[in-house]
Structure formats: C-alpha cells, structure tokens
N, C-alpha and C positions, 0 to 999 in steps of 0.2 A: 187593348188587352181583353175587354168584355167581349168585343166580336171575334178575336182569336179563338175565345174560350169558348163562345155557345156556337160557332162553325163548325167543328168535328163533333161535339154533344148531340146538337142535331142531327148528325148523320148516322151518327151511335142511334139517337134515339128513331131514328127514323127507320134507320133500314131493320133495327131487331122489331119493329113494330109488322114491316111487312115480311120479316122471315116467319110471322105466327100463319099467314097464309096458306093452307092447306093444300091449296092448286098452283103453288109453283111448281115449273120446269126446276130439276135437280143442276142446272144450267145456271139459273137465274138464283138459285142458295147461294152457289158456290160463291157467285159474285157479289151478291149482296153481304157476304161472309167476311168477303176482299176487304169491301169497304167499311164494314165495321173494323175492321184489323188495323188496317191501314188510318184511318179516325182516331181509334182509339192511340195509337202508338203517337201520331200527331201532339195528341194532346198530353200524354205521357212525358216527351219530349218538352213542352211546354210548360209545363208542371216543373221538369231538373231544372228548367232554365228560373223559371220564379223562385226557387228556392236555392237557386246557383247565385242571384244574383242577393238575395236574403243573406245566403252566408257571409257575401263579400261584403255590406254591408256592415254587417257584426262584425265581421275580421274573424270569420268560424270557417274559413275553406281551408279545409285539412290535407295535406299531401300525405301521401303513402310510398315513398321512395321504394323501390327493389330491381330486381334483374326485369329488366324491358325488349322481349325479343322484338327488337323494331320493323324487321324484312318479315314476321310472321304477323303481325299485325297488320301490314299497309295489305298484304294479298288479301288478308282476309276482307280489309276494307274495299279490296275493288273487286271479290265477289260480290260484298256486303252492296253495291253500287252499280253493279252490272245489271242487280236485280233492281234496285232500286229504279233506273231510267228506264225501266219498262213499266213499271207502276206508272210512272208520271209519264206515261206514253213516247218518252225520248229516243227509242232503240237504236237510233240514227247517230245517236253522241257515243263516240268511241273514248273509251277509257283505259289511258297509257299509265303503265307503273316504269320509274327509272330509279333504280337503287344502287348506289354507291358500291357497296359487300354483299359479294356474291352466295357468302355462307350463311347459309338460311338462321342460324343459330349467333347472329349478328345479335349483342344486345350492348344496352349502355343503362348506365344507371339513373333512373327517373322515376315518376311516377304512372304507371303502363297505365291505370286507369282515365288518368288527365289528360295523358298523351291522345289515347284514343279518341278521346273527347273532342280534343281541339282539332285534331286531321277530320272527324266526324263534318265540326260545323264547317270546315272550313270547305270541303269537299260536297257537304250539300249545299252552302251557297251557290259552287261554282256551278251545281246542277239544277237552279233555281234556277238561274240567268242567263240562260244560254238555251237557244235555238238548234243552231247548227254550230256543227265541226268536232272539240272534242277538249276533253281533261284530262291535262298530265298530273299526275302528284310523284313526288320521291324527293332524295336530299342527296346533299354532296359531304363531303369531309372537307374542313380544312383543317390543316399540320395536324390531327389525332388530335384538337383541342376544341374544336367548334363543329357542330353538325349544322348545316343548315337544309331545311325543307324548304317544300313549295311548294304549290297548289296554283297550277297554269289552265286557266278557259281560254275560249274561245268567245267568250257571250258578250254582250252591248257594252259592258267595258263600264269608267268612271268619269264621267266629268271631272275636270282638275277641279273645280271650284266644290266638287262636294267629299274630294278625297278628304279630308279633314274632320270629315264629318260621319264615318262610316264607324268608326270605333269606342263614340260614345251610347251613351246608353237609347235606345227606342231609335238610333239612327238608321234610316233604311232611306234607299235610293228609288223614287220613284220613277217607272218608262213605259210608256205607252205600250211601248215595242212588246212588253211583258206581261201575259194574263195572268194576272192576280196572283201574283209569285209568295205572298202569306209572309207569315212572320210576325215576330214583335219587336224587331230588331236590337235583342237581348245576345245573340249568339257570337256574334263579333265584341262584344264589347266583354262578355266572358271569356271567349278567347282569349285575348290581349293582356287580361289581370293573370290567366293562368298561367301563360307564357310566359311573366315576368317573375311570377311565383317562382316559376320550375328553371329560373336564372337566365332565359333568354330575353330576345329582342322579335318582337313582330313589324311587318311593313309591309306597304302594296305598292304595287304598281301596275300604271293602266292607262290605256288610250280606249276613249268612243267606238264604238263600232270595231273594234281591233280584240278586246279581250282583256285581261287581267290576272295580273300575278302576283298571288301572298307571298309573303317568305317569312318563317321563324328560325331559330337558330338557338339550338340548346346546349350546356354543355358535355362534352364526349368525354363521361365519366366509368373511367375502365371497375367491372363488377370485382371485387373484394370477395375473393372463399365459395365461389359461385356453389350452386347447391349442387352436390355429385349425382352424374346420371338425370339430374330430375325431367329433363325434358323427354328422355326415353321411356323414364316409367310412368311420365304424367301423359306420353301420345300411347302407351300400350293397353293402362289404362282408359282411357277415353274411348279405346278399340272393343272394349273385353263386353260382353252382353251380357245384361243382370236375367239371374235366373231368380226364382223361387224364394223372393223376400218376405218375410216379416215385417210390415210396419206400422208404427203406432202413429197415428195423426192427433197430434192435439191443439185443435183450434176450436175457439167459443164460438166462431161466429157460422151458421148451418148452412149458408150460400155458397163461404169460402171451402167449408168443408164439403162442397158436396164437387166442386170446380176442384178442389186438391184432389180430391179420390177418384175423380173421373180424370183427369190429368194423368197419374199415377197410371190407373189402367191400361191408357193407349199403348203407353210406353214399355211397360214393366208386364212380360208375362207370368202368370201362376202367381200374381200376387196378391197375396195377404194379407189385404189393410185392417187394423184395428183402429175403433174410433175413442177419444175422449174429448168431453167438451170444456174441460180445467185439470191444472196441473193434482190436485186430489185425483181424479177420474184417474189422470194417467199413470198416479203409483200405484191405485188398487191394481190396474191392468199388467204394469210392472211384478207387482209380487205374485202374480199369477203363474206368470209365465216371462219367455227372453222375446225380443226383440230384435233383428238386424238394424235396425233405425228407428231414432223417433225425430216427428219433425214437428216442433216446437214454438206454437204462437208464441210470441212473448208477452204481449198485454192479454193478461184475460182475467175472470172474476174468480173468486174463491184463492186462488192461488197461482201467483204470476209464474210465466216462464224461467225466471232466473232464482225462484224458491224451488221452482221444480228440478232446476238441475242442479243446484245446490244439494239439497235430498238423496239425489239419485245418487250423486259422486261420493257425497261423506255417510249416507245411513244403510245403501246398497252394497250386497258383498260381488264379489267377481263371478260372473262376467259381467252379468246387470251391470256394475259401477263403471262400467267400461264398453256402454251401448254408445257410439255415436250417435249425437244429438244436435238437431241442425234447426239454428234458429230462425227464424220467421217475424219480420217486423214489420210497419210501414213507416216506422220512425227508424231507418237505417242510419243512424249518426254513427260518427267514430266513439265517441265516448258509450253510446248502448253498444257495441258489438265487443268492443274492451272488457266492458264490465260484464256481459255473456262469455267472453273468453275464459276473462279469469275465475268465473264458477265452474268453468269445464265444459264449456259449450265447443262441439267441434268447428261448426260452421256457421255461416249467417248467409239470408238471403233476404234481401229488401220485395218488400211489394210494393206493384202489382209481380206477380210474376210468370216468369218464361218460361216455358215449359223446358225449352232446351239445356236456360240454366239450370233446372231442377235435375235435369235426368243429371249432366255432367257430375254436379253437387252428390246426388246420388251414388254415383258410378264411382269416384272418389273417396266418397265414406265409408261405403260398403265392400270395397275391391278385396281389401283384405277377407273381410268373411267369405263374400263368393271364392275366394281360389282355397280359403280352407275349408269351406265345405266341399268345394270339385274335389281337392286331392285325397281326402279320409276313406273314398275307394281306394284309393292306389297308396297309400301311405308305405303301402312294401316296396312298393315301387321308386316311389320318389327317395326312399332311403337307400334304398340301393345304389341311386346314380348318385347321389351325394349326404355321405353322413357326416352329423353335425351334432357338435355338443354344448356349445356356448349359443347357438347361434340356431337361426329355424328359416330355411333357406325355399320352403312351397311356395312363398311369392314369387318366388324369382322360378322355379321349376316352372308355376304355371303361366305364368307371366313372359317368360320366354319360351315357353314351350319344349321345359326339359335340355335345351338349347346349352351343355355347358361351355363353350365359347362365351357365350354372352356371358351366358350367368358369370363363367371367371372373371371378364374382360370390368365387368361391375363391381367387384369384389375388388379388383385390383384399385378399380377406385377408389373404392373405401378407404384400402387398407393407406391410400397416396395420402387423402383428403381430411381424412377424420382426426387424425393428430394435429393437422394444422390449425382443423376447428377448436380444437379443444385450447391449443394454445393460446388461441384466439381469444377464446371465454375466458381463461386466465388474465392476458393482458389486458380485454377491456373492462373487468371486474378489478385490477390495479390500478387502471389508468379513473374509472370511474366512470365509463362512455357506458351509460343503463341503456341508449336506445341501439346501440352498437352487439353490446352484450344479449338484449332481447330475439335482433334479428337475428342473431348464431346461437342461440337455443334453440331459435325456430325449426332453422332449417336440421338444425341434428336431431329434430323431436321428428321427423316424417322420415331421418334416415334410419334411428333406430327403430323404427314402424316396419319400414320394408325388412328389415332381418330379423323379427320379430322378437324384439327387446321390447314387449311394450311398457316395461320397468322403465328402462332408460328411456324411452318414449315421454313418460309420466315424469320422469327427473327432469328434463329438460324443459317440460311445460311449464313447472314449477320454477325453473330460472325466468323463464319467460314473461309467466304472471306477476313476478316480483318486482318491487322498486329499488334501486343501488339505495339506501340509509344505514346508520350507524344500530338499529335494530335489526337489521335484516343480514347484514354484511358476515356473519357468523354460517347463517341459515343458505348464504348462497355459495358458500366459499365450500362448505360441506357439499353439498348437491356436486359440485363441479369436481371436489376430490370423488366422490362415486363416481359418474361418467368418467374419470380418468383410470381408475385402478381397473375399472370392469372390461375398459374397453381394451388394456393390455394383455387381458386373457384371449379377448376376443383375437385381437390383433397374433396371437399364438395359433391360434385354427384356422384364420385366412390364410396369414404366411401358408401352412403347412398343406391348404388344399391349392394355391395359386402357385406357387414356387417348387 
C-alpha cells in the first residue's frame, strides 16, 4: 500500500517540480501535464478504493437505488476506455461493446453509481493484463429476471490454482509476462461485496495464456413511475451554453479557491465570480445583491456551510431564498449530503473535483435562470406561441426551441404521468414505504421546476426532507393534498392546450 501511495506522489511531485522550468518546449508542458493528471487520478482511484474497503468494514457502503440507463453507461465506458489504452500505450487492444437492448433508453433498477463502479474495475483489470488482441464487455437477458454481464480479454489468463484467490482482499496474480501492472489488489475484492450488495452473483473464468472471463448477474428490476421526459431535458440541458453568470464562491481555503475560479473561467464565459471566504462573508455578499449560484464549501470557520444555507432558505426573502446552492465537501458521505439536502442544499459535489462534473452540476442548476434571462427579450414573443396561466412554459419554449410539437408531446406527458405520481405519494404515505414516498417527491420536485411551479417544487422538497412519524404524518398528508388540488387546475390548461 506505501509503494502504491508514494509512486503517483512522486510523479505528481516530480513532474510539477519540472513544469517551474522556464525553458521548456510547450511540447514537453503538455506532457508533463499528462502525467501529473494521469498520477493524480491513479492515486485518487486509490484513495475510493481505501475508503471503499473502510466502509465495507463498518458495514457503511450505502446504495443509492434509481433508474440505471445501462446501454448509456457501458458507451460511455468504452469511450471512457478507448482513451484510456492509449494512455497506457495499448492502441493495438480493440474494444468490443455487445448489448442485449438495442434501445439506448434501456434501464433497470439499481444503484447507477455502484454499477459503474464495478464495470470500471472490472474493465481496467482486463486492460491491465493483457498484451495483445482485445476486450469484450456487455450482458445478456435471461426470462426478463436476470441480467448477466461480462467482461471478456484476451490477456495471460488465471492459473486454476490461484482462481480462488483473486477475490480476496490485497489478492493479485503476479506474471513475468506483465510490466508492473500496479495495484493493491483492493478492486476485485470490492467488486464482489458490491455485486452481492446490489443482489447478484460474480465469477470468473480463465485459461493461461487463452484469457479470462468475469461474469455478474444482477437483478432485471423493471423502473416504478420512471421520471417524465427526464432524459430529454437532462440531454438538452447538458447541450444548452452558460452565458453571463453570477457566482458566489464560498470556500475558506485560498488554493482551492483560486483552482475553483480559475476552473469556472475556462468554462464559463462573462463570468462573474464573487468571492467569500465563510459562510458570514457570503450573506453580507448575499444582501447586497442576487446571485445565479452559490457554491458552497461545507466545512469552514466562522460559520459552516449548512448554517449558511440554513440562513439563506429561512431569513432570505425571494428570490435570494431560492438561489441554488451547490455543496462542496471532501467528506462526501450519505449522511452529510442528507443533512445538506434537507437545509435546502440543491446539489453536492465531493472533492477532489472534475472540472466536467462542475460544469454539468452547473448547467443543471442554473438552466432554468439562463432560459429565463434569454426569453425576457422575447417575452412577447414566447406568449404569443403559448399562453399560460397556471403554468410558465419558457423552459420548454427555450429548451425546445419554440418547437410546439415537442413542447406538446412533453405536456402530454405530464398530463399521462403526474396523477399516477401523485397517487403514488398517497399510497405510499398509507402504506408507510418513507423511502418509496421520498423518491416520488423527488422526481415531481424537478417536474414541477420545469413548468415553473417552483411553489410545488418547494412542496415536494418538503415531502422529501420529511420522515413518515406520528408527528410528522399530519404535516405530510397536508403538503400532498396541495400538490393534488393545484395540480387539478393545472391539469385544466394542459387538457385545453394538448387536446
């Protein structure tokens, strides 16, 4: 574990030592660049895996069940892969995807983050160990009850005598044949606990010299009330370019905030970052003036991140009270992102971090502000193609591009989907299912966002922060008759613009 940990440190420390060199070729940065990236990320890697197997220990490895696009995940991972064996100078090793459903919008119900995880380790072994030839990964269906995957090389294969041995813990196959293939042979043996967590079975098989094949096999749990439209507005989104933000940084520590705001810049033109260095700093900056975002260390001195957004949501009037606020940790547990939820935190992002995640994070939080600052030119306009009175439809105008096909084709969603959800909240607030009831608040607190209820938005956050008890059961039974009575009016203006 010690040599694991000071091999990419070293090289971290090494190559930022010679990128101070004045007379380097712009040739020799970029690469030296590479390999602190690539270093750093190693040891990153290595870090989840130490505190992967910490959890499991405790008995603190958390699942996150929801809708798992499986066929958009595995692409993404043999982009994610295609690059990767050029890094490790493999270009030669061809990488085959085989997927059962051909509909890209394939999901099942698990945990997407776990999931990833384990095709992750399981897929950079296969490129750890191998020479020549190539990697298949994908899964098959059997009777609509079982998924099974797999992850097929090509490489030096398993001794029978040490297959027994590859799924415990620091267990790694040593081969001549293999230059220094690293590791701490933590990644399989996490594998296998998650695998069984998330109700399947893992297994290999393998001949010498021949290659080697995983297989897990999860179960093919059909999605319950899927969230309406959401993959449309979360790819159109993802599409849309931030213009001309507002944003408040509030982080203690001057390194990170100088890497946050220089980050921010690359990405983000005309923007206008405000600094504070504690959650005090950031409501004087607050009552000054609005913000489109603030992004929100959560440990820091004077006054933590979750006093600050506490403040902001109960002593703030509108819109202030309704800035999203996106949290910042390097203690990313389930239990700290809960307890940021339920003060009114819109989002969380663990450090170290990606710059990619940030932008997406961003682009997400803010979308709604950017399409209602684009349309406040045109606001004659966009009322002209569709007037609305319950309901405020510039998402969808800008977001489809004035498009009413779509925009209907969305509506009509709604209008299919949203009673069912509702019923939903009813039955499982009788039945007494609080984490059932949670995840269908959730998803109608981002539908009532897009039609701009951010009333019913806030009602539904409020189911969601809540725990099913005999104190509370008054307080959530009320919130769910509002979302019901309001949404019949609503349900009055769709009928009359779709039908």
């Amino acid at each position: 574990m010690s040599h694991e940990i000071r091999t990419p440190l070293n090289a971290i420390l090494g190559f930022s030592r010679l990128l101070t060199n004045p007379d380097l070729e712009n040739n020799q940065r970029k690469e030296y660049s590479e390999y602190i990236t690539s270093s750093a990320n190693n040891l990153l890697n290595l870090i989840r895996d130490i505190i992967d197997v910490s959890k499991i220990e405790a008995g603190k490895i958390t699942l996150e069940k929801g809708k798992c696009l499986v066929n958009k995940i595995l692409k993404e991972l043999r982009f994610t892969f295609e690059r990767e064996k050029s890094n490790q100078s493999k270009q030669h090793i061809d990488i085959k995807l085989n997927v059962a459903s051909s509909d890209d919008n394939f999901a099942i119900y698990t945990d997407p983050f776990r999931f990833h995880q384990i095709l992750v380790n399981l897929i950079g072994n296969a490129l750890k160990f191998i020479e020549t030839g190539f990697i298949e990964f994908g899964y098959v269906i059997h009777n609509k009850k079982l998924l099974q995957f797999y992850v097929k090389d090509t490489g030096i294969g398993i001794p029978d005598d040490k297959i027994d041995l590859i799924f415990s813990r620091f267990g790694q196959i040593i081969d001549n044949k293999i230059k220094n293939p690293g590791g701490t042979g933590l990644g399989l043996s996490i594998t296998k606990h998650l695998v069984e967590r998330l109700g399947g079975k893992i297994w290999v098989e393998s001949e010498p010299d021949i290659g080697t094949t995983f297989y897990f096999t999860l179960p093919y749990e059909q999605i319950e009330n899927p969230n309406i439209e959401q993959n449309t507005i979360a790819d159109a989104i993802e599409k849309l370019e931030i213009k001309e933000l507002k944003i408040l940084a509030v982080e203690d520590d001057p390194i990170n905030m100088i890497l946050l705001e220089d980050t921010l810049k690359v990405d983000i033109p005309n923007l206008k970052i405000f600094k504070a260095f504690n959650g005090i700093e950031a409501l004087e900056q607050l009552n000054k003036q609005d913000f489109d975002l603030i992004i929100l260390d959560i440990r820091m001195p004077k006054m933590d991140g979750y006093t600050t957004t506490q403040k902001i949501r109960e002593e703030f009037q509108f819109p202030k009270n309704q800035t999203p606020i996106l949290g910042l940790s390097a203690h990313a547990l389930t239990t700290e992102i809960e307890k940021g939820k339920k003060l009114g935190m819109s989002d969380f992002l663990s450090k170290p971090i990606q710059a990619d995640d940030l932008l997406l994070k961003i682009k997400k939080l803010t979308s709604l502000i950017q399409i209602e600052k684009a349309s406040i030119a045109k606001t004659n306009e966009n009322n002209s193609i569709i007037e609305t009175k319950t309901i405020d439809l510039n998402f969808f105008v800008k977001l489809f591009k004035s498009n009413k096909e779509k925009i209907f084709k969305t509506l009509s969603e709604y209008f299919r989907q949203v009673p069912v959800q509702i019923e939903s909240l009813k039955e499982f607030f009788e039945s007494m299912e609080s984490e059932k009831l949670k995840t269908q608040a959730h998803s109608l607190k981002s539908t009532f966002k897009y039609i701009g209820r951010l009333d019913l938005s806030e009602t539904a956050r409020k189911i969601e922060m809540q725990s099913l008890n005999s104190k509370t059961d008054d307080d959530i039974l009320a919130l769910i008759e509002k979302i019901e009575e309001e949404w019949k009016l609503i349900s009055v203006e769709i009928s009359e613009l779709i039908f």
